[in-house]
MDAnalysis code that builds the backbone (N, CA, C; Angstrom):
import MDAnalysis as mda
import numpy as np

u = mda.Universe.empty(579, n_residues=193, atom_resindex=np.repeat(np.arange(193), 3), trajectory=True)
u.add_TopologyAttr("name", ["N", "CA", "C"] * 193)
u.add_TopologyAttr("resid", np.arange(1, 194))
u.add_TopologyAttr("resname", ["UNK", "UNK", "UNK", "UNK", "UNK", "UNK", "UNK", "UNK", "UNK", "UNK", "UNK", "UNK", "UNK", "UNK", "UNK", "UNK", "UNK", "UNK", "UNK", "UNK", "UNK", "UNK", "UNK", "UNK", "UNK", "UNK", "UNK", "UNK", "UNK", "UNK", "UNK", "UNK", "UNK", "UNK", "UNK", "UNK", "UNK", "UNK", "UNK", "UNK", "UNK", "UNK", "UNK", "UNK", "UNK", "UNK", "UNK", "UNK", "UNK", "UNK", "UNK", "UNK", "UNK", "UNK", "UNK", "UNK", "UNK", "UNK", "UNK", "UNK", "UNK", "UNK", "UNK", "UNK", "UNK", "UNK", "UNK", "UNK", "UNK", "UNK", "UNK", "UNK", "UNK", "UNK", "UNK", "UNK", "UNK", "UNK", "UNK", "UNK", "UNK", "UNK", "UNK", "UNK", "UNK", "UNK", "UNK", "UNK", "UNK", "UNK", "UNK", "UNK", "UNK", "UNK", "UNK", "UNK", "UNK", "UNK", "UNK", "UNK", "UNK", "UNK", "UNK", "UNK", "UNK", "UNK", "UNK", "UNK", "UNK", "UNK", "UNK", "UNK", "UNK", "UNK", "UNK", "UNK", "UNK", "UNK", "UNK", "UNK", "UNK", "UNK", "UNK", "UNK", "UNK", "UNK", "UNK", "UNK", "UNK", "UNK", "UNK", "UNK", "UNK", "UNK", "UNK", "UNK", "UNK", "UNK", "UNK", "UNK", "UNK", "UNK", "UNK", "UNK", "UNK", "UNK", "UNK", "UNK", "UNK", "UNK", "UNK", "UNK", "UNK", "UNK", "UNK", "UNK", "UNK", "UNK", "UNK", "UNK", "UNK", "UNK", "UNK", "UNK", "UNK", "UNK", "UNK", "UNK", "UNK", "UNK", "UNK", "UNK", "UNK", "UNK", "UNK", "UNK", "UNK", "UNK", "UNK", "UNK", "UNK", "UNK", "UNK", "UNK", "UNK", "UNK", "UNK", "UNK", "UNK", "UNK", "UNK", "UNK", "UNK"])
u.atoms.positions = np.array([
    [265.741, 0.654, 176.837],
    [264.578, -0.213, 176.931],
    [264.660, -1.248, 175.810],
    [264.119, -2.465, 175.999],
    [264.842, -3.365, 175.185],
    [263.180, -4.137, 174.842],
    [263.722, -5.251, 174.003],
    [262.537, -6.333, 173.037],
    [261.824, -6.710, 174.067],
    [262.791, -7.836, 175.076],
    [262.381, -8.435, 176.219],
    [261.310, -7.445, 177.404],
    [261.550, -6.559, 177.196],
    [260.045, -5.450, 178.039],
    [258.857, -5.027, 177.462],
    [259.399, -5.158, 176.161],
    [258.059, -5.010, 175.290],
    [257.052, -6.406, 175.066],
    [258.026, -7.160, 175.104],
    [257.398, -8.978, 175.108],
    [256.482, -9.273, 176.526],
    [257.186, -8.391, 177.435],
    [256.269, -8.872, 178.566],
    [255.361, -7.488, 178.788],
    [255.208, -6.724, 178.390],
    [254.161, -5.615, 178.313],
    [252.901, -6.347, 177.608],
    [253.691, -6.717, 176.644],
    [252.581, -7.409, 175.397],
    [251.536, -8.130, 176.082],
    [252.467, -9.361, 176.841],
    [251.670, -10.066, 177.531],
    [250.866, -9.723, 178.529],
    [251.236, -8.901, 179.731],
    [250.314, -7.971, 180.423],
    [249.137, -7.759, 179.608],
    [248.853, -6.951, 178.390],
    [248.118, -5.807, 178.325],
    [247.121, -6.886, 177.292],
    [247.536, -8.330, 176.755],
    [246.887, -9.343, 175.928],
    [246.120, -9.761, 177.114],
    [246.587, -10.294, 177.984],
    [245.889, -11.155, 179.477],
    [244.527, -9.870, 179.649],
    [244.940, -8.867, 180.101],
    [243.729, -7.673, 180.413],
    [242.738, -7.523, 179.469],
    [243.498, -7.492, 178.175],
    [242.415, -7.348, 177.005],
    [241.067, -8.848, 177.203],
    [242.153, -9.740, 177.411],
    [241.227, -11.321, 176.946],
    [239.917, -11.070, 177.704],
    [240.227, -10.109, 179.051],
    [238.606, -10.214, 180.290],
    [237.480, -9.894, 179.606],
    [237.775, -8.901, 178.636],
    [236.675, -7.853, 178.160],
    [235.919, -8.956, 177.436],
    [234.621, -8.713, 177.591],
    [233.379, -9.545, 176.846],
    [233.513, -8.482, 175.728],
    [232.100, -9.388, 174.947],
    [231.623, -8.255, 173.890],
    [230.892, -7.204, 174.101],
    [230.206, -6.871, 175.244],
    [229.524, -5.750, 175.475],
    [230.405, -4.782, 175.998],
    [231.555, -5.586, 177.013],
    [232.111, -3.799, 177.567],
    [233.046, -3.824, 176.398],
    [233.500, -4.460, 175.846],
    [234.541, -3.833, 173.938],
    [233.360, -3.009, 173.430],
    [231.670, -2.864, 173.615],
    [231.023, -2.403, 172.671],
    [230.951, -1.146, 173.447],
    [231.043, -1.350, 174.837],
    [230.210, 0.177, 175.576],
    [231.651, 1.049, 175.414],
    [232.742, 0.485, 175.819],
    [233.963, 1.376, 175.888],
    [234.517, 1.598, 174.402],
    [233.948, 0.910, 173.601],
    [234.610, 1.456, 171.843],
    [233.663, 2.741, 171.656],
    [232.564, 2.276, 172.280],
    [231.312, 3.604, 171.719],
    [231.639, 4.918, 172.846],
    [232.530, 5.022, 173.452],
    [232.715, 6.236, 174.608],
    [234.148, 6.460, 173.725],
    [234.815, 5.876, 173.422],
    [236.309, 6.310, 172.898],
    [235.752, 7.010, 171.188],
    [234.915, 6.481, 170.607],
    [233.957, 7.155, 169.041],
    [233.748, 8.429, 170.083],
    [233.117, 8.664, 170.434],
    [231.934, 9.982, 171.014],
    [233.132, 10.886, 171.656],
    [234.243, 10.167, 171.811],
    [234.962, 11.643, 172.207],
    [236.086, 12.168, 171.078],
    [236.448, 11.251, 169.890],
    [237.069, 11.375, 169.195],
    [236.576, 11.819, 167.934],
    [234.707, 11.653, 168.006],
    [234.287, 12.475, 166.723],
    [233.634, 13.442, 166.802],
    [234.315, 14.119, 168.232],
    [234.311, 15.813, 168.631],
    [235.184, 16.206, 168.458],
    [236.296, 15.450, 168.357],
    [237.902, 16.562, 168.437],
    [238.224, 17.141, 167.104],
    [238.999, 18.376, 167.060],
    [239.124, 18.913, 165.671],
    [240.107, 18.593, 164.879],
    [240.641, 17.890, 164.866],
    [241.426, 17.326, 164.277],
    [240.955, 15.916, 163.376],
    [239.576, 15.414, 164.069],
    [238.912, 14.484, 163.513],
    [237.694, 15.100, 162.954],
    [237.438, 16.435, 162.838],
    [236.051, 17.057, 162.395],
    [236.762, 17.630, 160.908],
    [238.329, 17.981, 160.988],
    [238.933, 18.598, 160.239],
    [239.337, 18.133, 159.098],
    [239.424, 16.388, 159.277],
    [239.801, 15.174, 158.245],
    [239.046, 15.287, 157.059],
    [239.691, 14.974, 155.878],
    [238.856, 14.519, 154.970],
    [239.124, 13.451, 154.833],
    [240.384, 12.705, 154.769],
    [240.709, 11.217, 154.566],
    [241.651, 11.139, 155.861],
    [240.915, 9.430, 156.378],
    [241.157, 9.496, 158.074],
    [241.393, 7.504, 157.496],
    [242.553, 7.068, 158.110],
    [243.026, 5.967, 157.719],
    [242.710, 5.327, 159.188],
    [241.621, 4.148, 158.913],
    [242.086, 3.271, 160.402],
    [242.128, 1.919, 160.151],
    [242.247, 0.904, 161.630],
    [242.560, -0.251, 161.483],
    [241.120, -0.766, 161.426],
    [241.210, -2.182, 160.898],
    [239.777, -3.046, 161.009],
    [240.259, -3.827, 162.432],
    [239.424, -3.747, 163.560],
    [239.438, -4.253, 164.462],
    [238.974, -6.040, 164.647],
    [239.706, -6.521, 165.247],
    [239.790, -7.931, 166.105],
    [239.737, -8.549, 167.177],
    [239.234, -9.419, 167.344],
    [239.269, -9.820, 168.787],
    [238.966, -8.878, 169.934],
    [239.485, -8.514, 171.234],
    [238.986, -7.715, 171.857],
    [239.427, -5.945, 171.697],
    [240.301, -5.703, 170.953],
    [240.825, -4.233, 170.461],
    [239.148, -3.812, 170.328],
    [239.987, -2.152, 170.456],
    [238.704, -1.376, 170.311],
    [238.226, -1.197, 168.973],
    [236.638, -1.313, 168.771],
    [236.267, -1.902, 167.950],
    [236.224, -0.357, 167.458],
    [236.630, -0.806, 165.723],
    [236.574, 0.606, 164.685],
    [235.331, 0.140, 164.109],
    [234.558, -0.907, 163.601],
    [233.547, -0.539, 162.629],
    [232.186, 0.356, 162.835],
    [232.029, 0.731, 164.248],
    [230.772, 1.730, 164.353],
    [231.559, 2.661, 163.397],
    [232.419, 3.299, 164.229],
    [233.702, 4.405, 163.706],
    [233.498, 4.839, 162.358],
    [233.778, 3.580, 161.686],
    [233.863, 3.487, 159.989],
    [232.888, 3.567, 159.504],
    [231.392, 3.413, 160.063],
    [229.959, 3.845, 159.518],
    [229.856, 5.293, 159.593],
    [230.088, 5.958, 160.893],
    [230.287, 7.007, 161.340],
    [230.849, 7.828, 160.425],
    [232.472, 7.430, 160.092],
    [232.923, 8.423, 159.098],
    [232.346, 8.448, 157.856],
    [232.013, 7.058, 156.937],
    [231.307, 7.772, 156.130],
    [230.433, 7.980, 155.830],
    [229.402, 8.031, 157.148],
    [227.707, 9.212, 157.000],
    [228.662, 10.319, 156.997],
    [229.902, 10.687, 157.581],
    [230.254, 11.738, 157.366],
    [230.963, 12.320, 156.179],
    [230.844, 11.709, 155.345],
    [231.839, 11.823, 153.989],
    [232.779, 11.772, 153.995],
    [233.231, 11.209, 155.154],
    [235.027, 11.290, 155.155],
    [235.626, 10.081, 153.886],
    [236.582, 9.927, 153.507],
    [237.131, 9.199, 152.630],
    [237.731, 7.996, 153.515],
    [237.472, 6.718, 153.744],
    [238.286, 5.924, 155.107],
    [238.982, 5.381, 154.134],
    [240.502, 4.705, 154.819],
    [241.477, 4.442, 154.053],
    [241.587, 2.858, 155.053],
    [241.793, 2.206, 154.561],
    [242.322, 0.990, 155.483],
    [243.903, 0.193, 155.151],
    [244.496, -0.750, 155.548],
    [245.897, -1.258, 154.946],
    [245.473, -2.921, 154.327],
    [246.405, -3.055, 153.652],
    [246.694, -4.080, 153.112],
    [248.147, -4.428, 153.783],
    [248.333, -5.771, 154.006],
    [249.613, -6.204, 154.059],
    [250.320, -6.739, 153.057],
    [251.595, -6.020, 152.722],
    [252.487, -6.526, 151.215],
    [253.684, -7.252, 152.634],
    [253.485, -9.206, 152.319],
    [254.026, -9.721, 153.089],
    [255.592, -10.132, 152.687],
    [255.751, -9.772, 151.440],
    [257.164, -9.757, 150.553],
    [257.676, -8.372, 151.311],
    [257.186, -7.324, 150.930],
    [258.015, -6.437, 151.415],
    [257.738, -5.818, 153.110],
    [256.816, -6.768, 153.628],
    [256.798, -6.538, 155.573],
    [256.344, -5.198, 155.292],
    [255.581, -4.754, 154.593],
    [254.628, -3.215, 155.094],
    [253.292, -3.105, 154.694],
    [253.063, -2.022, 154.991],
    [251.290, -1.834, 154.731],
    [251.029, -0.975, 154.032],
    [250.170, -1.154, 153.399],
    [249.473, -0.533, 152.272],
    [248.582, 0.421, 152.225],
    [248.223, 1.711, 152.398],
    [247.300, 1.887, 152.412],
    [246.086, 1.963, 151.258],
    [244.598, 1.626, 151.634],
    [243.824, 1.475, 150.184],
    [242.318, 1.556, 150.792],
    [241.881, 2.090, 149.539],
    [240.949, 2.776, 149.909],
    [239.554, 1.535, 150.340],
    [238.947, 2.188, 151.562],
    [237.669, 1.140, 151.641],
    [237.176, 1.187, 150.508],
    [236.825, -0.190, 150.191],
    [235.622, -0.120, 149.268],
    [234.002, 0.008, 149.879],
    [233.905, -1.620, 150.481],
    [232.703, -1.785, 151.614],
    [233.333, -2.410, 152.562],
    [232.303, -3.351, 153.493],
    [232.595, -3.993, 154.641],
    [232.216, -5.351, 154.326],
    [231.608, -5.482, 153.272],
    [231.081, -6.713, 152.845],
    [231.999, -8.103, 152.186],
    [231.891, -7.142, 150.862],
    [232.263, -8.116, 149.764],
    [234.037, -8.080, 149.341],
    [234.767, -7.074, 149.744],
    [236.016, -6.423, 149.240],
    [237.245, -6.973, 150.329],
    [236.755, -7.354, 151.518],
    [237.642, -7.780, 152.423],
    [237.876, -9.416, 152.484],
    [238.851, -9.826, 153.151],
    [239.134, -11.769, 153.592],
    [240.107, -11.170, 155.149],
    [240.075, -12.317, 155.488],
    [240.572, -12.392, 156.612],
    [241.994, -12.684, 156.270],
    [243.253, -12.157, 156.716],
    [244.752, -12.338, 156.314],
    [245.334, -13.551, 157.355],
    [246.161, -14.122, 157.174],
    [247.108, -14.750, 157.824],
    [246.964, -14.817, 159.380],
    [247.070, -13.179, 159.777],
    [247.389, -12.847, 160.731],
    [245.945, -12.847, 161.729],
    [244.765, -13.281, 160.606],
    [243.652, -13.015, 161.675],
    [242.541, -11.886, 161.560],
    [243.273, -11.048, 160.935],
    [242.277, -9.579, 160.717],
    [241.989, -9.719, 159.342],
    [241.010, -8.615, 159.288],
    [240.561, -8.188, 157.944],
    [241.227, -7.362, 157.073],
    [241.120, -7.309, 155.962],
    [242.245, -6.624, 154.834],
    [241.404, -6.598, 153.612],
    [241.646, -5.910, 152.501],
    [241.102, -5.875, 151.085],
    [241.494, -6.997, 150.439],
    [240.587, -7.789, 149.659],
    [241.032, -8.834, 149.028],
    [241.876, -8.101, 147.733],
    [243.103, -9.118, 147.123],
    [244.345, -8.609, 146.262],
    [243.472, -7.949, 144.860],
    [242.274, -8.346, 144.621],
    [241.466, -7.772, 143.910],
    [240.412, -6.663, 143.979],
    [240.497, -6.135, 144.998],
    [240.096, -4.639, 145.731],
    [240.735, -4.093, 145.933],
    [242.097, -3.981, 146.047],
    [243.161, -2.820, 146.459],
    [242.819, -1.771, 145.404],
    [242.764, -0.330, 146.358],
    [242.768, 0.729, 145.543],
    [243.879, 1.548, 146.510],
    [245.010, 1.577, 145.577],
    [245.917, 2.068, 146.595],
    [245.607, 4.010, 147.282],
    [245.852, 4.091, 148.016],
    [246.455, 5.726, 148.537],
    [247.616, 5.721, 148.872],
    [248.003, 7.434, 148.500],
    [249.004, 8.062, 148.906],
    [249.103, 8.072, 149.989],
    [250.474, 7.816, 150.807],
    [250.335, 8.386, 152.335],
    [250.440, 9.603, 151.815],
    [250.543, 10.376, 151.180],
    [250.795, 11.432, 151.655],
    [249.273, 12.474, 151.375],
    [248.012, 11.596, 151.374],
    [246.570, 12.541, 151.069],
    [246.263, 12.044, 152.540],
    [246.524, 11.161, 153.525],
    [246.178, 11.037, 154.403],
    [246.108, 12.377, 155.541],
    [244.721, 12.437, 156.065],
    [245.084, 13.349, 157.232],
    [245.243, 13.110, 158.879],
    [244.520, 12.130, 158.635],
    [244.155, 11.280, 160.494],
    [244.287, 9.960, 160.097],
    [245.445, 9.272, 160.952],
    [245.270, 7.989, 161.503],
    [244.832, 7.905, 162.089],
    [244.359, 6.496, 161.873],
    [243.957, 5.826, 163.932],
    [244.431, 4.717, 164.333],
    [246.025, 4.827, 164.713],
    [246.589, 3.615, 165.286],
    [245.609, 2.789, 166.454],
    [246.156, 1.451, 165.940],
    [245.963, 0.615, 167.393],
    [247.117, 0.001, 167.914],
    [247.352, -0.028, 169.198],
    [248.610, -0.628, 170.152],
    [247.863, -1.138, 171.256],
    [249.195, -1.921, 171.493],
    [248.845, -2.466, 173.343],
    [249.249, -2.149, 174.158],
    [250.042, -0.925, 174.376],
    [250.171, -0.258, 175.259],
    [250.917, 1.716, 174.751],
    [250.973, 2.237, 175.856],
    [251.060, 3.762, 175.307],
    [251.442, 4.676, 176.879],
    [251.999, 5.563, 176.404],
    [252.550, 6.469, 177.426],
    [251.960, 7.959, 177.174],
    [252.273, 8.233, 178.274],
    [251.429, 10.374, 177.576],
    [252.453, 10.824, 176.711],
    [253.871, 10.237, 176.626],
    [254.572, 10.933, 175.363],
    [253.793, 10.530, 173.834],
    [253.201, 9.374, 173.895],
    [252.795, 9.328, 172.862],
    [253.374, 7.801, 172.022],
    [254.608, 7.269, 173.472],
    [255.180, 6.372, 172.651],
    [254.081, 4.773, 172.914],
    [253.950, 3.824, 171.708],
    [253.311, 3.064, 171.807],
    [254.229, 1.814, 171.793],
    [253.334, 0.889, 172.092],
    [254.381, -0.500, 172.008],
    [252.595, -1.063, 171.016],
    [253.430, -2.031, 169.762],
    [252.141, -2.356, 168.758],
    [252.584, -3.566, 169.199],
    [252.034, -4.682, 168.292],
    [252.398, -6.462, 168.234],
    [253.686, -6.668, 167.946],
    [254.803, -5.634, 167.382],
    [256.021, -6.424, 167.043],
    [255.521, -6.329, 165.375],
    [257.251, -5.955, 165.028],
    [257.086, -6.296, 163.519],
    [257.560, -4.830, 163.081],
    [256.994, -3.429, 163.331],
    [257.392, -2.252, 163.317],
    [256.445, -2.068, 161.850],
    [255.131, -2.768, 161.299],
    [254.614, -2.696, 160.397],
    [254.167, -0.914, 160.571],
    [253.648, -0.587, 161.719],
    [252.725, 0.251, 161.424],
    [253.446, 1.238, 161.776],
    [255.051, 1.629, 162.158],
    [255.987, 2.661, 162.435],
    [256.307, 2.897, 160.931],
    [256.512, 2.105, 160.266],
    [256.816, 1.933, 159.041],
    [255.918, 2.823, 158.130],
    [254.535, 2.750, 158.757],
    [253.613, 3.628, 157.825],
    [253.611, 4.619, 158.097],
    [253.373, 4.866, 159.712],
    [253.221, 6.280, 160.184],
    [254.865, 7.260, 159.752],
    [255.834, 6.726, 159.223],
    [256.780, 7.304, 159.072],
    [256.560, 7.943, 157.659],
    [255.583, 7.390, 156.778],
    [255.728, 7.451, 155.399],
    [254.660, 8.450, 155.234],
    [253.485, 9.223, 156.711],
    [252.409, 9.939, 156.670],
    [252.708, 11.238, 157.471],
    [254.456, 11.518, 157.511],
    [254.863, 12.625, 158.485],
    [253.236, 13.936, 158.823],
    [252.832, 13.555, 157.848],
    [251.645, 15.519, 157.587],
    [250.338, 14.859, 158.321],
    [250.058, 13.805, 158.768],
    [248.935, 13.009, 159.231],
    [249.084, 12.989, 160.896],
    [247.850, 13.774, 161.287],
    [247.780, 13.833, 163.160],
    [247.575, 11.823, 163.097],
    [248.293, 11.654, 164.391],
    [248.287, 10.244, 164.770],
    [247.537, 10.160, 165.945],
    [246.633, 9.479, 166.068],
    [245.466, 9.343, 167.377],
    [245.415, 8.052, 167.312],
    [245.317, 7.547, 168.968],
    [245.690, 6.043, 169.355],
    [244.190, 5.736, 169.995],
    [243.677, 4.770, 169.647],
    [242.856, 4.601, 170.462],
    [242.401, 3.359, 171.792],
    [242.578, 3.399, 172.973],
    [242.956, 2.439, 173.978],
    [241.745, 2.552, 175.070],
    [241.835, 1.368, 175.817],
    [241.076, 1.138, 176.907],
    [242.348, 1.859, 177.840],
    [241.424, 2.358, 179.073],
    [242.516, 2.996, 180.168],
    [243.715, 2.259, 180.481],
    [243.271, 0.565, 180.789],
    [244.680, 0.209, 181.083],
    [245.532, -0.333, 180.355],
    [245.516, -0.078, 179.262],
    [246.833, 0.222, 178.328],
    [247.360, 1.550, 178.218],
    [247.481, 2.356, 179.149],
    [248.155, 3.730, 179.446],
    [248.781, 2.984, 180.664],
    [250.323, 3.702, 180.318],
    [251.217, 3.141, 181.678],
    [252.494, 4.350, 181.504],
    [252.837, 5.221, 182.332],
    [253.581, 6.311, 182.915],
    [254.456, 5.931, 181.949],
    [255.020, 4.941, 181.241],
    [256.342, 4.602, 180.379],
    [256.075, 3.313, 179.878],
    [256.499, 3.407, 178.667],
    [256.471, 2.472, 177.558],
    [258.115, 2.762, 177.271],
    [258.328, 1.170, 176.839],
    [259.867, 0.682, 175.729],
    [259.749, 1.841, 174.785],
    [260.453, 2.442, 174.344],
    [260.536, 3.049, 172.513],
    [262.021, 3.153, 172.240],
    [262.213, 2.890, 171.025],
    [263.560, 3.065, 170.340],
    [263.280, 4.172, 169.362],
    [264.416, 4.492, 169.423],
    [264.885, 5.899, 167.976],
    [263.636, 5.626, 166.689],
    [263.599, 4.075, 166.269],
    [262.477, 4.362, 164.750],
    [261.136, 3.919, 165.267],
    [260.740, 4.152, 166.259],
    [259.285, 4.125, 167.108],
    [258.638, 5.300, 166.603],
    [257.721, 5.849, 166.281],
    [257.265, 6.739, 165.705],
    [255.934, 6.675, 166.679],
    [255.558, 7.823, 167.618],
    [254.518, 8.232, 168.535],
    [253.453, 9.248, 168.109],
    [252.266, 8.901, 168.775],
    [250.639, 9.454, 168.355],
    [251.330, 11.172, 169.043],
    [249.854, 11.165, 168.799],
    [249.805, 12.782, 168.636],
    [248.709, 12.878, 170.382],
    [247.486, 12.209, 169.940],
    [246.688, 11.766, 171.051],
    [246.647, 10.025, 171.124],
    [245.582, 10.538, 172.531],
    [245.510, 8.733, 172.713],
    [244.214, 8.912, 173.490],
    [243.174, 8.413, 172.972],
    [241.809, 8.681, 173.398],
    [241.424, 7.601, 174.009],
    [240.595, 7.635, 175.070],
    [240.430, 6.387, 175.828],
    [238.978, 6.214, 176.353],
    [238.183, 5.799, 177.271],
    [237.154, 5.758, 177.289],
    [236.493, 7.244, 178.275],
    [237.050, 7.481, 178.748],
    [237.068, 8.532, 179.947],
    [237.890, 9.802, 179.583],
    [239.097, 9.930, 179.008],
    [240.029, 10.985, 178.723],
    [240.394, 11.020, 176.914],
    [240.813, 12.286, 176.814],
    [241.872, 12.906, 175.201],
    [242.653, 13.084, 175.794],
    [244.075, 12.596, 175.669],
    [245.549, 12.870, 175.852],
    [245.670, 13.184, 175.163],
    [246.699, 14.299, 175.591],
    [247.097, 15.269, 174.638],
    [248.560, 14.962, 174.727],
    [249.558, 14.118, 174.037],
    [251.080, 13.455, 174.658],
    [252.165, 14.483, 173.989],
    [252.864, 14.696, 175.120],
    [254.348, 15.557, 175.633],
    [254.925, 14.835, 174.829],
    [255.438, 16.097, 174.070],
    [257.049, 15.630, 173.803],
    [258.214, 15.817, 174.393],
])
């Protein structure tokens, strides 16, 4: 499986995303929360690392209120664009500690980074644009976030997607690094290895 299938997956699953207004990103982010902050693996977390959501992706900031009424510790990334990886660091707030990066999303400003260990992490929560029941994902390109999840081997990986970014087979190569689950608005996959 090659670049060129993942380039046009991309595009597929960007075109589908663009339909979604802001209410069904709000009704289907709030059904993919409610089934993922039952599972035990997310009740079990103390420090649970996710993405700050954009555009039409499923939205994490209820999520991130959520975890910490729950005391969880949330971890978010920074991008180190010298060395093409991510950072992980600790939320501060939602307010004052973040800027918008390069790329569009939100990040800790270079004067808020509080770094973490990958290795205190217990739960990710990848985001991708597409995903298979093995677990393999296809992200934006770049291999930023294989890169991390490689560096958090002891951390359950949970994906979180609208239904039709699940497709019987996804591209993956040898340093693709795959979720554990993939929670969606309707189902918990539980992905085969």
């Amino acid at each position: 499986m090659n670049t060129d299938e993942k380039k046009e997956l991309r595009k597929i699953v960007l075109k589908e995303r663009k339909k979604l207004n802001k209410d069904a990103v709000n009704s289907l982010s709030d059904k993919i929360i409610s089934y993922l902050i039952k599972m035990k693996e997310f009740k079990q977390s103390e420090t649970i690392m996710v993405y700050l959501s954009f555009k039409q992706e499923v939205d994490t900031f209820n999520l991130i209120d959520k975890m910490r009424g729950l005391g969880k510790k949330v971890v978010i990334t920074y991008t180190d664009k010298k060395e093409n990886v991510l950072i992980p660091c600790r939320l501060i707030d939602l307010e004052d500690s973040l800027e918008k990066n390069p790329f569009g999303y939100l990040e800790p400003k270079e004067d808020s980074i509080e770094k973490v260990n990958p290795s205190e992490i217990d739960l990710i929560i990848t985001p991708g644009l597409a995903f298979d029941k093995k677990g393999n994902r296809v992200g934006y390109g770049g291999g930023y976030y294989d890169k991390l999840l490689k560096s958090a081997p002891q951390a359950t990986k949970i994906a979180v997607s609208y239904d039709f970014q699940i497709f019987s087979e996804v591209p993956s190569e040898k340093f693709d690094i795959p979720v554990d689950y993939i929670v969606t608005p309707t189902r918990i996959i539980v992905c085969e290895r």
